[in-house]
C-alpha positions as CSV (number, residue, x, y, z in Angstrom):
1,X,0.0,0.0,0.0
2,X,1.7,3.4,-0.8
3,X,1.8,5.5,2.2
4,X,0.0,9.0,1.7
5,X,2.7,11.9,2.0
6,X,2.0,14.6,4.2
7,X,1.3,18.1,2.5
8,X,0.6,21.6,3.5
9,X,-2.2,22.3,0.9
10,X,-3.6,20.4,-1.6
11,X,-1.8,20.2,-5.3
12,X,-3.4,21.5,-8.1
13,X,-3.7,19.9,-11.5
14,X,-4.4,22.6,-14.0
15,X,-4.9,20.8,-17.7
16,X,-5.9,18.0,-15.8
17,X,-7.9,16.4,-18.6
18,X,-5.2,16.5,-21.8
19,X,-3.3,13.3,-22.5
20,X,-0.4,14.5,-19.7
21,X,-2.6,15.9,-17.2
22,X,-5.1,12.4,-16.7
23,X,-1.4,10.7,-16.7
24,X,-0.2,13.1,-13.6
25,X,-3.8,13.2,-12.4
26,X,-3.5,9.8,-11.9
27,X,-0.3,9.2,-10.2
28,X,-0.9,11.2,-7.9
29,X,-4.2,9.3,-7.2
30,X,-2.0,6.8,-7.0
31,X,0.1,8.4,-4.2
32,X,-2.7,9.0,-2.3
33,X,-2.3,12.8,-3.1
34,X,-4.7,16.0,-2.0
35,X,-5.4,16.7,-5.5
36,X,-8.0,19.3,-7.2
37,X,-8.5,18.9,-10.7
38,X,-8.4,22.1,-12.8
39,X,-9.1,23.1,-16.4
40,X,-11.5,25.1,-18.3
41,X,-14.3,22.4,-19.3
42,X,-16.2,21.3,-16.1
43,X,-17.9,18.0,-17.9
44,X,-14.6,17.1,-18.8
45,X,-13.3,17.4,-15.5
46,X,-16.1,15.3,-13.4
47,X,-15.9,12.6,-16.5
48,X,-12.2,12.6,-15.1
49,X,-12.8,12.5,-11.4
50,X,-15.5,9.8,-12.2
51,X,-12.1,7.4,-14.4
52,X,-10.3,8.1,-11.3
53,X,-12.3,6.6,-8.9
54,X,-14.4,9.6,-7.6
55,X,-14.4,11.9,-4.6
56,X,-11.9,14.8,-6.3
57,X,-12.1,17.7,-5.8
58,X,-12.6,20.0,-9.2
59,X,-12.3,23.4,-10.2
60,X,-13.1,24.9,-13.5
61,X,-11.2,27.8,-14.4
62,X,-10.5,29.6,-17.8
63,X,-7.2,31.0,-18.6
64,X,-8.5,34.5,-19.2
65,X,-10.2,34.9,-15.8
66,X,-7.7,35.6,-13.1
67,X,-9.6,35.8,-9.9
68,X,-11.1,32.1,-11.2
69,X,-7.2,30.8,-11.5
70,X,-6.6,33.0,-7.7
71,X,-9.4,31.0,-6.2
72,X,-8.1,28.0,-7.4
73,X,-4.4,28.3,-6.2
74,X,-4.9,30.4,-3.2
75,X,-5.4,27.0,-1.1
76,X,-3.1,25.1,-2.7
77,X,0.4,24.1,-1.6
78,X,1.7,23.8,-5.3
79,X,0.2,23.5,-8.9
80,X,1.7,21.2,-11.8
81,X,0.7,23.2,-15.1
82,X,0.6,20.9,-18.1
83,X,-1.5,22.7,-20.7
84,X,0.6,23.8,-23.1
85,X,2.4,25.3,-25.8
86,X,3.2,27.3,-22.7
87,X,4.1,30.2,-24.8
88,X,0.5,30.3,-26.0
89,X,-1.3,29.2,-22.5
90,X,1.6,29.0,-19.7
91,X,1.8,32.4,-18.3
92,X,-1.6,33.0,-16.4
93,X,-1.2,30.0,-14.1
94,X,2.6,31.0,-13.6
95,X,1.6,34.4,-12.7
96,X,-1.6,33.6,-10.6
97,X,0.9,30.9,-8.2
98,X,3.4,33.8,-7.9
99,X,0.3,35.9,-6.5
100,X,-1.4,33.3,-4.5
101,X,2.4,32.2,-2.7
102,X,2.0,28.7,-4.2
103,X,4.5,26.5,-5.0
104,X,4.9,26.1,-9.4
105,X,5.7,23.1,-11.6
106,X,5.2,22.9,-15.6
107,X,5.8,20.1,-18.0
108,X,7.3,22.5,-20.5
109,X,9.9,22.4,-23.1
110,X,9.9,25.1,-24.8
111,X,12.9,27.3,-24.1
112,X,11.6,30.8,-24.2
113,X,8.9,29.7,-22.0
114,X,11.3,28.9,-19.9
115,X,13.6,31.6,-19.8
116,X,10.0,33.8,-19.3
117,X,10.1,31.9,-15.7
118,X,13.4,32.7,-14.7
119,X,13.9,36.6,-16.3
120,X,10.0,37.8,-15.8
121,X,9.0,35.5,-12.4
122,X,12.2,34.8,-10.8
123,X,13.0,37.6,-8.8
124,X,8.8,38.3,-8.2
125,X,8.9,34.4,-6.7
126,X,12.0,34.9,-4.2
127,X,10.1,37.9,-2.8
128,X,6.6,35.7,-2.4
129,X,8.8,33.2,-0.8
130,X,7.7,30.0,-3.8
131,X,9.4,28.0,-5.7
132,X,8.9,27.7,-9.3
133,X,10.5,24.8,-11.2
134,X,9.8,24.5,-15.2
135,X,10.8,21.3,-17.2
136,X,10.2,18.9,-15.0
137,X,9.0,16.3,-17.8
138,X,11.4,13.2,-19.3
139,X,12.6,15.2,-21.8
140,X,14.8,18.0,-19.2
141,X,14.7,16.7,-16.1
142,X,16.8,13.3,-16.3
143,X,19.6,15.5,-18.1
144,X,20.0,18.2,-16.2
145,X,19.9,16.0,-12.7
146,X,22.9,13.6,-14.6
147,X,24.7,17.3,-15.7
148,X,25.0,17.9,-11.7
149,X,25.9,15.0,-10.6
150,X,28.4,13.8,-13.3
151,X,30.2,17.4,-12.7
152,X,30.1,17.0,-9.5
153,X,33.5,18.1,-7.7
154,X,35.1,18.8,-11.1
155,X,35.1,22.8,-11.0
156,X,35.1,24.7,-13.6
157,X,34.4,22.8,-17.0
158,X,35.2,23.8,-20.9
159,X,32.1,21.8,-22.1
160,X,29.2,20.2,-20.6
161,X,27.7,17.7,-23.8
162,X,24.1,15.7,-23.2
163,X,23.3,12.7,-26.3
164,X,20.2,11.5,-26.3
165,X,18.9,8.1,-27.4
166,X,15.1,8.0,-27.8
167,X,13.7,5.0,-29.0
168,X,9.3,4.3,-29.6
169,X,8.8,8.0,-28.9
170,X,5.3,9.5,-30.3
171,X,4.2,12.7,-29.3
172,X,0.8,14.1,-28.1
173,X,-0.9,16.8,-30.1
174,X,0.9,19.3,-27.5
175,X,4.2,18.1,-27.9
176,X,3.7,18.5,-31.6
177,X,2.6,22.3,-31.3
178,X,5.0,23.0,-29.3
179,X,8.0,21.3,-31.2
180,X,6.3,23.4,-34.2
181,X,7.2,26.9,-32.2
182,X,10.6,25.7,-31.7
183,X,10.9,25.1,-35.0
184,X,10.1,28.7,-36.2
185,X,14.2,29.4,-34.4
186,X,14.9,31.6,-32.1
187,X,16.4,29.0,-30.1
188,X,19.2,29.7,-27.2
189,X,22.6,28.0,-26.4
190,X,25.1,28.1,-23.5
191,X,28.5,29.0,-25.9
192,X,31.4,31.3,-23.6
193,X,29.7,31.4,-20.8
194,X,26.6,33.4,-21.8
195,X,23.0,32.4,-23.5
196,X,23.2,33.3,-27.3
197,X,21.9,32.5,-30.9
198,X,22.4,29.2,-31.7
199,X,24.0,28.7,-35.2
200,X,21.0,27.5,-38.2
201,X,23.3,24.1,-38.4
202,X,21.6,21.0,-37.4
203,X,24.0,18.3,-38.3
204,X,26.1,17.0,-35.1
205,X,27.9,13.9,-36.4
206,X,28.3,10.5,-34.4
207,X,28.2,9.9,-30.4
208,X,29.2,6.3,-29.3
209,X,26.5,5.0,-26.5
210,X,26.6,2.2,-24.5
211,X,25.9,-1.1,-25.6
212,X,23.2,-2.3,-27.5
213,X,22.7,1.4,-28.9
214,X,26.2,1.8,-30.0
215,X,27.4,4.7,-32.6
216,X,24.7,6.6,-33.6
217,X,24.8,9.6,-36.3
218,X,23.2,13.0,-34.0
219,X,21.6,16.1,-34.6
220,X,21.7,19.4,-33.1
221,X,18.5,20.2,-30.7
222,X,17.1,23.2,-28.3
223,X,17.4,21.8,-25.1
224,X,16.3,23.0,-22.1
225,X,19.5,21.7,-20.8
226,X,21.2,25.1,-22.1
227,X,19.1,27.3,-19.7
228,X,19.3,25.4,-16.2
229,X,22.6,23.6,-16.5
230,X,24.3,26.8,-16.2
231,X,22.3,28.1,-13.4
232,X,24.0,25.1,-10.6
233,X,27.1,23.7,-12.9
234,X,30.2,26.0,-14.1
235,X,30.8,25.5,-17.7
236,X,32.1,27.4,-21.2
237,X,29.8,25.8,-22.9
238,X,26.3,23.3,-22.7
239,X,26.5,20.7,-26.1
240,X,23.1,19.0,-27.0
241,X,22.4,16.1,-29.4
242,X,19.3,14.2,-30.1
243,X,19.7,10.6,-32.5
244,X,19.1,11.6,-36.3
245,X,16.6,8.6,-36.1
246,X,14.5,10.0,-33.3
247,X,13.7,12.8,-35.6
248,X,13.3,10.8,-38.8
249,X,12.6,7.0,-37.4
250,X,12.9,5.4,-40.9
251,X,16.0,3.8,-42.3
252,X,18.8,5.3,-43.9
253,X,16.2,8.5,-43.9
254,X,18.7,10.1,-40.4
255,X,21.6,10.2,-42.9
256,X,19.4,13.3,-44.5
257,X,18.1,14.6,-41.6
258,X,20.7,16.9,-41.0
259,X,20.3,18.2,-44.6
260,X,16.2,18.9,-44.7
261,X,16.2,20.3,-40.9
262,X,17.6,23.4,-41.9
263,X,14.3,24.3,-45.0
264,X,12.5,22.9,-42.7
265,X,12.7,25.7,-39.8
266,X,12.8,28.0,-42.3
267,X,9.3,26.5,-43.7
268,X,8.1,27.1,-40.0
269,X,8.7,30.4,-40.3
270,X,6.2,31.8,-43.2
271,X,2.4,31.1,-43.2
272,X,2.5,27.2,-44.1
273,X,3.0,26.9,-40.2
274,X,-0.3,27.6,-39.7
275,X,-1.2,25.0,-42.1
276,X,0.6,22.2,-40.7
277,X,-0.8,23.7,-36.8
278,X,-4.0,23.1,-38.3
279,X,-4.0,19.4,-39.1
280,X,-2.5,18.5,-35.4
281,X,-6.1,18.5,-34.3
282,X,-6.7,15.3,-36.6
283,X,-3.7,13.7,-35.2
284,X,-4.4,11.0,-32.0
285,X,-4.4,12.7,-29.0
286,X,-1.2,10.8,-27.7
287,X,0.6,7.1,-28.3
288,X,-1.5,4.5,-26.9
289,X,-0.7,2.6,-23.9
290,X,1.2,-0.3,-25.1
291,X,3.4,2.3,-27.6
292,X,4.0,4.7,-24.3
293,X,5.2,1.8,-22.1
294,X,7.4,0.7,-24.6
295,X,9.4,4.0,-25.2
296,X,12.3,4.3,-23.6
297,X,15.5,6.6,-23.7
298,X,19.4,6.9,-22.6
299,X,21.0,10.1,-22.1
300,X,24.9,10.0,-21.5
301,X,26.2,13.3,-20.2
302,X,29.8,13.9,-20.4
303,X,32.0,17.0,-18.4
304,X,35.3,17.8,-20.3
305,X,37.9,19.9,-18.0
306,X,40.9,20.2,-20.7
307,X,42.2,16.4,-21.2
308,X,39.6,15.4,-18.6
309,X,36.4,13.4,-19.4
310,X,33.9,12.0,-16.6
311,X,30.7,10.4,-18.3
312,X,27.5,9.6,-16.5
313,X,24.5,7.8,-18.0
314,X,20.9,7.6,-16.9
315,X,18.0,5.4,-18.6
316,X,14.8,4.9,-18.3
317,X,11.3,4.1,-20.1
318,X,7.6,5.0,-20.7
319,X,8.6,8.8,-21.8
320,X,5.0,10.4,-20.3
321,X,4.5,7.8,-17.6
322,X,7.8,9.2,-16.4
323,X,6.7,13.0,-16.9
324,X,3.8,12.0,-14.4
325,X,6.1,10.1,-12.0
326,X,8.9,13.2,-12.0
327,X,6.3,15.9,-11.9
328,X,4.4,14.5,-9.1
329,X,7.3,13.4,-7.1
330,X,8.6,17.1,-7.5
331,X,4.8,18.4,-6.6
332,X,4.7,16.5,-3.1
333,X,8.5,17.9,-1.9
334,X,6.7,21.0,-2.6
335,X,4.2,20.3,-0.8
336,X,5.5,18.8,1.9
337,X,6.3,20.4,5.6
338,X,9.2,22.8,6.1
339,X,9.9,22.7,2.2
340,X,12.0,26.5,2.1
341,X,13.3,26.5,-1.2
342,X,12.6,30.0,-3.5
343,X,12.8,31.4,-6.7
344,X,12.4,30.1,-10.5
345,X,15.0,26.5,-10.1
346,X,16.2,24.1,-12.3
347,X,15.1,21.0,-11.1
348,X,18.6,20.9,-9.8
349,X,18.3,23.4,-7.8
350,X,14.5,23.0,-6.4
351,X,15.7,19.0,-5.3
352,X,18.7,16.9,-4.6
353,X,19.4,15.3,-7.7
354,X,20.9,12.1,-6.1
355,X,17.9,11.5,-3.8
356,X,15.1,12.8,-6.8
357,X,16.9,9.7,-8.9
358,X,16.8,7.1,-6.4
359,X,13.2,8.1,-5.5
360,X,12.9,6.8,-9.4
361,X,14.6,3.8,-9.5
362,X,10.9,2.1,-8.9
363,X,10.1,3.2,-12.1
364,X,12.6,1.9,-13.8
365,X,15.0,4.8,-14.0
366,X,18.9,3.9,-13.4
367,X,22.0,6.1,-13.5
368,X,25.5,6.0,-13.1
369,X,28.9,7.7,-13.0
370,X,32.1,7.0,-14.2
């Protein structure tokens, strides 16, 4: 029987009824959680409650009606946002939890979303004495908790680099409008110790992974990695590379990738965007069960100090079941007694990485370090 954790205020799900909100909604059923289910479409919501086993509290509330969102949070310990594209949606819940003094977790990954929560909420969030963590889902948090650790006692670095192996990944209808904004460009990297323009190339040749996944032929991505890295390890530079084949799943087809990425972006950057935004809609809401459990990824993260190399590695599977597991876990240290911590955090920052990772190892999530 899972214990019920002790909380300070009940957590907030608002987006509760999209394909990553039911998933958190439910773990932290699961848990045992004080949860209130939020969202704008009150049939929706009790049709939830009702899947879940009943006796939840719910709470409709639209984006555009901020006393709604205040009445929602101002009891709440801490709220886990999860309707996205954040840079469409995102900001009235992040604003209303900085008013209401409630703790803040999102499942974004969209980097100027992001940034948003650190430049524009940061400072407002020390001063209302919350915490607000962004990218807490399986696609950021696992690297930037294996960045810490594997640079751990190494000082200043020249080059922090994250490779990504993702295997049986299929995106919801969110994922895929937000991956469309990011894109259009724009995107950010750590280079000389500052946040710049990254460069419009998209190749990033080979990276060798661990056995079975071997050498594997990489492309440049925007990871979130380049905005909270920085923030708790010292380092020139943040490097990160997705698997060609994760992009472009089909054979020999990765070999290209690095060639049609480039039009691409710059395709998503006239009118035809709004074309292809239009036809998400018609796409399933999400993978189905059996394709979900059977994702999986490996991230290898490796610190380079001069002729020094430490590599650390952490794998796991079921992409959004994770997001749930990691999002709630974060949600009830929030929300638990004497939690102090303040200000926008990388996940780094908001938990101990060591002890968030064990705390997933009965999910299925390992890491190590050389």
């Amino acid at each position: 029987m899972v214990e019920t954790p002790p909380q300070t205020g009940p957590i907030a799900v608002y987006g509760a009824t999209g394909y990553t909100g039911r998933l958190i909604a439910g773990e932290l059923r699961r848990r045992g959680a004080d949860v209130v289910l939020a969202g704008r479409s009150r049939p929706k919501l009790e049709i939830l409650a009702e899947d879940l086993g009943g006796e939840l509290a719910i709470r409709e509330a639209s984006l555009d009606d901020s006393a709604a969102l205040w009445e929602l949070l101002d009891p709440c310990a801490a709220v886990i946002a999860c309707a996205g594209p954040f840079q469409l949606h995102g900001e009235p819940v992040l604003a209303a939890a900085v008013q209401t003094g409630t703790h803040y977790l999102d499942t974004t990954g969209e980097q100027p979303f992001m940034l948003k929560v650190f430049d524009d909420y940061g400072p407002s969030a020390v001063r209302a004495g919350v915490a607000l963590v962004t990218a807490m889902g399986f696609d950021y948090l696992p690297g930037d908790m294996l960045a810490a650790l594997t640079a751990e006692g190494m000082g200043s670095l020249d080059e922090i680099v994250l490779a990504y192996a993702v295997r049986g990944f299929g995106a919801t209808r969110g994922t895929a409008l937000s991956a469309l904004g990011m894109m259009a460009g724009g995107d950010k990297e750590w280079r000389d110790g500052e946040l710049a323009s990254a460069g419009r190339g998209v190749g990033a040749g080979s990276w060798d992974f661990p056995d079975p996944i071997g050498r594997q032929r990489m492309v440049r991505y925007p990871a979130g990695e380049h905005i909270t890295v920085p923030r708790h390890v010292q380092t020139q530079r943040v490097r990160t590379l997705l698997t060609a084949s994760t992009v472009v799943p089909l054979p020999l087809v990765p070999r290209v990738a690095p060639l049609v990425m480039v039009p691409f972006q710059l395709t998503m950057r006239t009118p035809l965007r709004r074309a292809v935004a239009a036809l998400i809609p018609r796409l399933p809401e999400g993978p189905s069960e059996e394709s979900r459990r059977s994702s999986s990824f490996t991230v290898v993260c490796e610190a380079r100090q001069g002729s020094r190399r430490r590599r650390g590695t952490v794998t796991g599977a079921d992409l959004y079941g994770l997001t749930a597991r990691t999002t709630v876990e974060g949600a009830l240290r929030c929300a638990a007694p004497g939690y102090d911590r303040k200000g926008a955090l990388a996940p780094s920052e908001a938990f101990d990485p060591r002890d968030f990772l064990a705390a997933l190892r009965d999910f299925g999530v390992e890491h190590e370090v050389e």
